[in-house]
C-alpha positions as CSV (number, residue, x, y, z in Angstrom):
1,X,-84.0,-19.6,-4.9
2,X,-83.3,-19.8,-1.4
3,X,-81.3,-23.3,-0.1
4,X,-83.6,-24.1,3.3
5,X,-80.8,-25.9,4.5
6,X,-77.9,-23.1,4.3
7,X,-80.8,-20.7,5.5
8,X,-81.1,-22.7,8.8
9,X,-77.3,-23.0,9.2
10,X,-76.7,-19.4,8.8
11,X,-79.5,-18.5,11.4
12,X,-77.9,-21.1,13.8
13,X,-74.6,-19.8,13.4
14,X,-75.0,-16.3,13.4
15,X,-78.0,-14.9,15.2
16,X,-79.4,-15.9,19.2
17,X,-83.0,-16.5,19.3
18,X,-84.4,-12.8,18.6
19,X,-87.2,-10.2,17.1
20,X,-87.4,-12.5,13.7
21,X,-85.9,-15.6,15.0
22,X,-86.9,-19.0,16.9
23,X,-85.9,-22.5,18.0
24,X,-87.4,-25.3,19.3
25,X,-86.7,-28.5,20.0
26,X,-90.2,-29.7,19.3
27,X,-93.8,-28.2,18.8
28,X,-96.9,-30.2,19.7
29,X,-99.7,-29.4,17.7
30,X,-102.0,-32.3,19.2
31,X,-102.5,-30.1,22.5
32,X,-104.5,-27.2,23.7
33,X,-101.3,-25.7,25.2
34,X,-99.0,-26.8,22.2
35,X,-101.3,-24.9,19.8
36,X,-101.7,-22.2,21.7
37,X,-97.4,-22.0,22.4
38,X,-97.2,-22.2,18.6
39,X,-99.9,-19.4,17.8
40,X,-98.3,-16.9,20.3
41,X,-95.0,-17.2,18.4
42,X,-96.5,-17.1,15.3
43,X,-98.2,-13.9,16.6
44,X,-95.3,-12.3,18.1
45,X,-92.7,-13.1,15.3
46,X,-95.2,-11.4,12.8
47,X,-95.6,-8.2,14.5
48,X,-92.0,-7.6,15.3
49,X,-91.6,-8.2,11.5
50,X,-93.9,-5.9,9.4
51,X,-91.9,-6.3,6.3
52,X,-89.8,-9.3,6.4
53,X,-89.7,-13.4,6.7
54,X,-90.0,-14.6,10.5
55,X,-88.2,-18.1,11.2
56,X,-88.8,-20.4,13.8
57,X,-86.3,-24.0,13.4
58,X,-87.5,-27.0,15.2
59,X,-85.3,-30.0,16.0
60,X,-82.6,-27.8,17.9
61,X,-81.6,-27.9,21.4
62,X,-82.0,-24.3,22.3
63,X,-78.6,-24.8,24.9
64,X,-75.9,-25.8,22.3
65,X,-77.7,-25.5,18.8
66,X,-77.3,-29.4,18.9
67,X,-79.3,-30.7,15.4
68,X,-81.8,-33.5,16.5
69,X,-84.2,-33.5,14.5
70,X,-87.8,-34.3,14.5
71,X,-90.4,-36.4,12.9
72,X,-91.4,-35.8,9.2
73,X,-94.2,-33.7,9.5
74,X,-96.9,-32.8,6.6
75,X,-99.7,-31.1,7.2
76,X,-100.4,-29.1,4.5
77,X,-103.6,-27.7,6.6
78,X,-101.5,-25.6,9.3
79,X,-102.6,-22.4,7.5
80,X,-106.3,-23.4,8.3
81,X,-104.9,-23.5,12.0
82,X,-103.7,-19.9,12.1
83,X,-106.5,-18.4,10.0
84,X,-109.1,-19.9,12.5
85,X,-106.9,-18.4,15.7
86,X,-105.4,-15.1,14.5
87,X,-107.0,-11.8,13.5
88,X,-104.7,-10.3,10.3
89,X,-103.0,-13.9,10.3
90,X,-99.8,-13.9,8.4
91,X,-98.9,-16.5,6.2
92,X,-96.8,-19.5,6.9
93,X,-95.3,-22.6,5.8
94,X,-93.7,-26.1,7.3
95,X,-91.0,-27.4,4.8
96,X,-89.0,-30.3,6.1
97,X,-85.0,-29.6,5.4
98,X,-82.9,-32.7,5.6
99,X,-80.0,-32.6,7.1
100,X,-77.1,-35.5,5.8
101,X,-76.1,-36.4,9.4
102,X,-79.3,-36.8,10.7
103,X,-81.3,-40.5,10.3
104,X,-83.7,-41.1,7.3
105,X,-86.7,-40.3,9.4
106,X,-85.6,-36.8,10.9
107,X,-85.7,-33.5,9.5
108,X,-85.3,-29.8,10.6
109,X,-88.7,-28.5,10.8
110,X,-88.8,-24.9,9.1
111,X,-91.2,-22.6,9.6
112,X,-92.0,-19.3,7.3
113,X,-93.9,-16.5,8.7
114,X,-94.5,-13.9,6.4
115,X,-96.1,-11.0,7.7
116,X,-99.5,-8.4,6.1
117,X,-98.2,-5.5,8.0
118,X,-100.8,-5.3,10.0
119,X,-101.0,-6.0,13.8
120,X,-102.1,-9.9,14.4
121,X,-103.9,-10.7,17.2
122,X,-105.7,-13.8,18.9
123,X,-109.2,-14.3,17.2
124,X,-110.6,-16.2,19.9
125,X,-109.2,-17.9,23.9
126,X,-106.9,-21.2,23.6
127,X,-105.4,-22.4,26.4
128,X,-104.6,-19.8,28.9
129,X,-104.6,-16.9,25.8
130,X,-107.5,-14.8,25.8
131,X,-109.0,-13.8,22.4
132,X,-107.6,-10.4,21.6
133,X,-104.3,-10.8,23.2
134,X,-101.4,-8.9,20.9
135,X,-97.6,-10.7,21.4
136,X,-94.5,-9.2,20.9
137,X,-90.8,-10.4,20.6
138,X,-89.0,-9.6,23.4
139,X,-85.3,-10.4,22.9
140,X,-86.0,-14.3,22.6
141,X,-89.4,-14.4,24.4
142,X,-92.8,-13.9,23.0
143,X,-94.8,-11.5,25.3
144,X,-97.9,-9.8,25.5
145,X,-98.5,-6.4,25.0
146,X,-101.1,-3.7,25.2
147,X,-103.1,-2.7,22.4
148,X,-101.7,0.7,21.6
149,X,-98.7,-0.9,19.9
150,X,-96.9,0.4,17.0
151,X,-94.9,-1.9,14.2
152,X,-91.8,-0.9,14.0
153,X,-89.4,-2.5,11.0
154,X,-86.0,-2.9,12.3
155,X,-84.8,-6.5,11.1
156,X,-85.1,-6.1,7.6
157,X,-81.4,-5.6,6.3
158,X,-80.4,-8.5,8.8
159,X,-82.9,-10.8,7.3
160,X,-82.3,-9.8,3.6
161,X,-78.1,-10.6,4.4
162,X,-79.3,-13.8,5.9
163,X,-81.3,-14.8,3.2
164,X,-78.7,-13.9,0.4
165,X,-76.5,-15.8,1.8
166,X,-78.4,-19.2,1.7
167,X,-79.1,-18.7,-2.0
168,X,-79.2,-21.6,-4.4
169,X,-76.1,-23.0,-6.8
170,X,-75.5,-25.1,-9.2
171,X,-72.4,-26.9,-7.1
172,X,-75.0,-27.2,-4.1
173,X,-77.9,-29.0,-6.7
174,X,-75.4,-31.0,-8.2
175,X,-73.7,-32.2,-4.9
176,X,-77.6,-32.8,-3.5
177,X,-78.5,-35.1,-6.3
178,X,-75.7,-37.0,-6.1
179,X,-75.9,-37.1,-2.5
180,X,-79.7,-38.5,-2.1
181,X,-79.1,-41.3,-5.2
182,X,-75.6,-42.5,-4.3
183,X,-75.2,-42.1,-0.3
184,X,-79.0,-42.0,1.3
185,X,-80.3,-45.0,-1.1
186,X,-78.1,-47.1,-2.2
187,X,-80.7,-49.8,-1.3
188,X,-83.2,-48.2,-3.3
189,X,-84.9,-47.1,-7.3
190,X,-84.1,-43.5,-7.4
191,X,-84.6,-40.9,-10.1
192,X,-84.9,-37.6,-10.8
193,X,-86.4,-35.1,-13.0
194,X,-85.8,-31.7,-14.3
195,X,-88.4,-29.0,-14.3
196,X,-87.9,-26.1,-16.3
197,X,-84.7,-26.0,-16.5
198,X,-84.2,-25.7,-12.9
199,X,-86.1,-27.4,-10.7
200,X,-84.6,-30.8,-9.5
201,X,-86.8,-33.8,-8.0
202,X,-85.5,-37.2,-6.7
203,X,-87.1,-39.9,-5.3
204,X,-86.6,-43.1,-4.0
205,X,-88.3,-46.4,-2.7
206,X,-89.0,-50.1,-3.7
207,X,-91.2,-50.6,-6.8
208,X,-94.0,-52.7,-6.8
209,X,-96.3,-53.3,-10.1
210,X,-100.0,-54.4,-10.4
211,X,-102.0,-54.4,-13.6
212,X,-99.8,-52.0,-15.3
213,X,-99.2,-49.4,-12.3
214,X,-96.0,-48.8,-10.7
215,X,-96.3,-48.3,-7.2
216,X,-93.6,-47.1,-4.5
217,X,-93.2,-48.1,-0.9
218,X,-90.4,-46.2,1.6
219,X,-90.9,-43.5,-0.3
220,X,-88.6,-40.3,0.2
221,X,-88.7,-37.4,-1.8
222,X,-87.1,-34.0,-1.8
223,X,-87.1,-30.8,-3.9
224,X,-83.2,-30.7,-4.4
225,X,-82.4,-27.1,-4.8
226,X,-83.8,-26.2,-1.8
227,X,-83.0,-29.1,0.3
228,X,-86.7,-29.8,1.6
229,X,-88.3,-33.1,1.5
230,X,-91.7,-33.4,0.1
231,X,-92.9,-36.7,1.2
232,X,-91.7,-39.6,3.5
233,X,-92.8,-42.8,4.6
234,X,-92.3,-46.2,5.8
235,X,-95.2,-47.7,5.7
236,X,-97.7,-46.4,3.0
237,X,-97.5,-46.5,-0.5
238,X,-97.5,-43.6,-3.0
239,X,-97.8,-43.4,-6.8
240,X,-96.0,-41.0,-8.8
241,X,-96.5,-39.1,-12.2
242,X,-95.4,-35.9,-13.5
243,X,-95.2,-33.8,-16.9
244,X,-93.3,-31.2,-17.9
245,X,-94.6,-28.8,-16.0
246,X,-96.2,-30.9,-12.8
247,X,-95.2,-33.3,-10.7
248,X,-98.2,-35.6,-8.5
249,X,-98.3,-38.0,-5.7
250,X,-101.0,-39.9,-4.5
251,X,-100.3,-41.8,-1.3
252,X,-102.6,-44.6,-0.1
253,X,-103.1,-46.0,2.9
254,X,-103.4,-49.9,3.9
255,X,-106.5,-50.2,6.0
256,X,-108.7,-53.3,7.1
257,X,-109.8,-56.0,9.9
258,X,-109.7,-59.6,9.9
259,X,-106.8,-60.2,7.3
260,X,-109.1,-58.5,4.6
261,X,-107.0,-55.3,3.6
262,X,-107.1,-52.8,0.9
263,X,-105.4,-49.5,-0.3
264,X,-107.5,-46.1,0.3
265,X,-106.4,-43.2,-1.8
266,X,-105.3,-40.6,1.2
267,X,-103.8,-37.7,-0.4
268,X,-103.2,-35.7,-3.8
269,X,-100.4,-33.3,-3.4
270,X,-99.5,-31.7,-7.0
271,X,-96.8,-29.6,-7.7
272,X,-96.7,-27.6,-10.3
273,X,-93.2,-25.3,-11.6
274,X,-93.6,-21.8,-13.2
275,X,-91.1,-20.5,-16.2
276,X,-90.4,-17.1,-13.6
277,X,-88.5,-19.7,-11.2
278,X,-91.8,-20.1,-8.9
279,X,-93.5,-23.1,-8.0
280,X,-97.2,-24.2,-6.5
281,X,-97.9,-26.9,-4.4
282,X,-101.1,-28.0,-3.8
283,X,-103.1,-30.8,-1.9
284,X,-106.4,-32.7,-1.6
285,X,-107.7,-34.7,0.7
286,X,-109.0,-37.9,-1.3
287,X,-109.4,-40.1,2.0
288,X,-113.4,-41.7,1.7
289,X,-113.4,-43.8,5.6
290,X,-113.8,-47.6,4.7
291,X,-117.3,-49.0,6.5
292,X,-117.2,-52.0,8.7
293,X,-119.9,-53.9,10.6
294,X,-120.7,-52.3,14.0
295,X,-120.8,-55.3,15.9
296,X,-117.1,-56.5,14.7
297,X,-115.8,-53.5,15.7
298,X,-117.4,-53.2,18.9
299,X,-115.5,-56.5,19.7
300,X,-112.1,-54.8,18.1
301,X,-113.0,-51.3,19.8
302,X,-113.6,-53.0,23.5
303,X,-110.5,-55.4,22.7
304,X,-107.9,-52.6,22.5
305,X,-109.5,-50.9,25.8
306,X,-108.8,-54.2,27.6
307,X,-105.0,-54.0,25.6
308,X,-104.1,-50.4,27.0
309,X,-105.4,-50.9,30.1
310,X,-102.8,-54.1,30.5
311,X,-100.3,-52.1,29.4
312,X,-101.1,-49.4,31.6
313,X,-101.1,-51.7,34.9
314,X,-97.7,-53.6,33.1
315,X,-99.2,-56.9,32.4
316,X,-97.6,-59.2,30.1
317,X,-99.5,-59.7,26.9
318,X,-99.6,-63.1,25.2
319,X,-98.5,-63.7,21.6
320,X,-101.5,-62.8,20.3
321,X,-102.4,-59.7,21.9
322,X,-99.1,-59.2,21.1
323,X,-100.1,-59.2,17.4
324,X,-103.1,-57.2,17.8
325,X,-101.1,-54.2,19.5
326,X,-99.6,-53.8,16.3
327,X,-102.4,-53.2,14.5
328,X,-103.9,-50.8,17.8
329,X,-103.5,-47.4,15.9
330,X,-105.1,-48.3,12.8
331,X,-108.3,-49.9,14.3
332,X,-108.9,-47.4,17.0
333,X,-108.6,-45.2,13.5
334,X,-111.2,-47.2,11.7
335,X,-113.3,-47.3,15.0
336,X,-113.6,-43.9,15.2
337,X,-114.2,-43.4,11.2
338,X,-117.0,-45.4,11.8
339,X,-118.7,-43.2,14.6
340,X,-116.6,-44.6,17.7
341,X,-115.8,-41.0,18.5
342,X,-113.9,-41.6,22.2
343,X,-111.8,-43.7,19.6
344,X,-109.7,-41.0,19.2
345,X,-108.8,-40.0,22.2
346,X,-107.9,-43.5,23.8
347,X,-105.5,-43.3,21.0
348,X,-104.1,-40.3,21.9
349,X,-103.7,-41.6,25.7
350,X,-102.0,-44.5,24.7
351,X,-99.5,-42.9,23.4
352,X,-96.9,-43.5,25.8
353,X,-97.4,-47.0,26.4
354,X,-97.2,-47.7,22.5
355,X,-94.0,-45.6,22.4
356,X,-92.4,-48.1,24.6
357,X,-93.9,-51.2,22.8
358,X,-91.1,-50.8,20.3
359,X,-90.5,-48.7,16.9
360,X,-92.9,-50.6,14.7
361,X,-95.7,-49.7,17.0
362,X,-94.9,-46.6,17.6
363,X,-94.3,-46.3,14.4
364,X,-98.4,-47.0,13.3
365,X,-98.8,-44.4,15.9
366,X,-97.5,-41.5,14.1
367,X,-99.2,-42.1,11.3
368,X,-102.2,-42.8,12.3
369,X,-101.5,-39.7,13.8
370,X,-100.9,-38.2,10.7
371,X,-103.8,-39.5,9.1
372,X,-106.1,-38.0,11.7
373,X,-104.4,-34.3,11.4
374,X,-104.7,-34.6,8.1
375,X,-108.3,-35.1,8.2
376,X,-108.8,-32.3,10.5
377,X,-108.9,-29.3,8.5
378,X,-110.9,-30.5,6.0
């Protein structure tokens, strides 16, 4: 079992940006061009690798290998993304590796690419990318190249070395467990729970019981042995159950107008530990969209036009528009649930007026965000 976090500290120490190796200091999935950046990559790293894991770190200043961090990020969809926009698409995985000096809300983003040995191509144009376009690594640059390529495997024995190196022990476990219950929370109800034998799960967050359910609120969770947290949030509530052999959240989100709000079931994400030393995770959508009367929201949908346009021309706002800016995200989210589809993006270009309206609005932001890429794929 491979520790995420030694893995990423043994590719920043050791190797430059190269044929199986990235960094970035963000990606933007929310744009044309950011998508498109990300699926070249993707693309390039898996053909220069025909048999062997492809990394790319996010959160990393590419100058000085500076670790940053970057927002938790969770959507368990991205494969969806890359099977719609590449031809032989590889498969891949976000896990977000915390890192002990970075703040509760930042991670190292870590991707997986793991190759079919098979050339991967663009399916279809993004951006500036034409479908059909090949990409290859180039030293530290993704290029493209002509269709008469041949995969060659050359990285292997690095990455295998790499790899070995960042495996799993029980001093590393023991040290993490100890780490997330008695430094990170000390504020907080944390547990853990052992899965056959070797799989380690802690959580953490304030407890909150109604009619005989326990539910959690700034909620972090991690897989232990290999350093990757699972779920975290500050604002939405999650419940959490597990057996011997599974272990299930269900997060809910806290949606409604007019003072009149109630918990939605969002998400499902199940996993479930295997006796060979594997493990499954899986997720579903439960999200059904909450129905409001079209003439209320017409008023709400119109009044947080007028709000971004007065922060767009710097116009103080009262103490009650004020109030209503906090709740912006979230009710352009029920607007457009409810067929206001230029909902979404007016949310999307307020973005930088919200992020300088201070962290609890920005914070609604993200994961309204959030809610919406979730939503996406589905």
């Amino acid at each position: 079992m491979i520790n995420k976090r030694l893995l990423i500290k043994n590719l920043l120490a050791h190797n430059d940006e190269c044929s199986f190796y990235d960094k970035k200091r963000k990606i933007d999935l929310g744009s044309k061009e950011g998508k498109a950046k990300f699926l070249k990559h993707i693309c390039a790293l898996s053909n220069s690798n025909p048999k062997n894991n492809s990394y790319i770190v996010v959160g990393v200043e590419d100058e000085n290998n500076e670790i940053n961090g970057v927002d938790f990020f969770d959507d368990s969809k991205i494969q969806n993304l890359i099977n719609a926009y590449l031809t032989n698409p590889p498969i891949i995985s976000y896990e977000n590796v915390a890192f002990p000096n970075l703040p509760l809300d930042k991670v190292i983003g870590l991707v997986t690419i793991r190759p079919t040995q098979e050339i991967t191509s663009l399916r279809k144009n993004i951006w500036k990318y034409w479908g059909g376009s090949i990409f290859l690594r180039d030293g530290s640059i993704s290029m493209p190249k002509d269709f008469d390529i041949e995969i060659k495997d050359v990285n292997s024995e690095i990455v295998q070395a790499i790899e070995n190196k960042a495996k799993n022990n029980i001093k590393h476990t023991l040290d993490g467990v100890i780490d997330f219950i008695n430094v990170r929370h000390l504020d907080l109800v944390s547990s853990y729970k052992v899965f056959k034998e070797l799989f380690v799960v802690c959580w953490a967050g304030n407890i909150k019981n109604v009619k005989e359910e326990t539910y959690y609120s700034r909620v972090d969770i991690e897989l232990i042995n290999e350093q990757v947290r699972l779920f975290y949030s500050t604002l939405d509530e999650v419940s959490i159950s597990f057996t011997e052999n599974e272990f299930k959240i269900i997060e809910y989100v806290h949606l409604g107008l007019n003072n009149q709000y109630k918990y939605y079931p969002l998400e499902e994400v199940t996993i479930s530990f295997n006796d060979n030393g594997s493990y499954v995770l899986d997720t579903n959508l439960l999200f059904q969209p909450p129905q409001f009367d079209k003439k209320t929201l017409h008023h709400i949908y119109n009044a947080n036009n007028a709000l971004v346009e007065k922060l767009k021309k710097k116009i103080a706002l009262n103490s009650s528009e004020k109030k209503d800016l906090k709740h912006l995200p979230a009710t352009y989210l029920i607007c457009f649930l409810n067929d206001f589809t230029e909902a979404k993006e007016k949310l999307l270009e307020a973005k930088p007026y919200l992020k300088n309206n201070g962290d609890l609005v920005y914070d609604s932001y993200k994961e309204t965000v959030r809610i919406l890429r979730k939503m996406k794929y589905n």
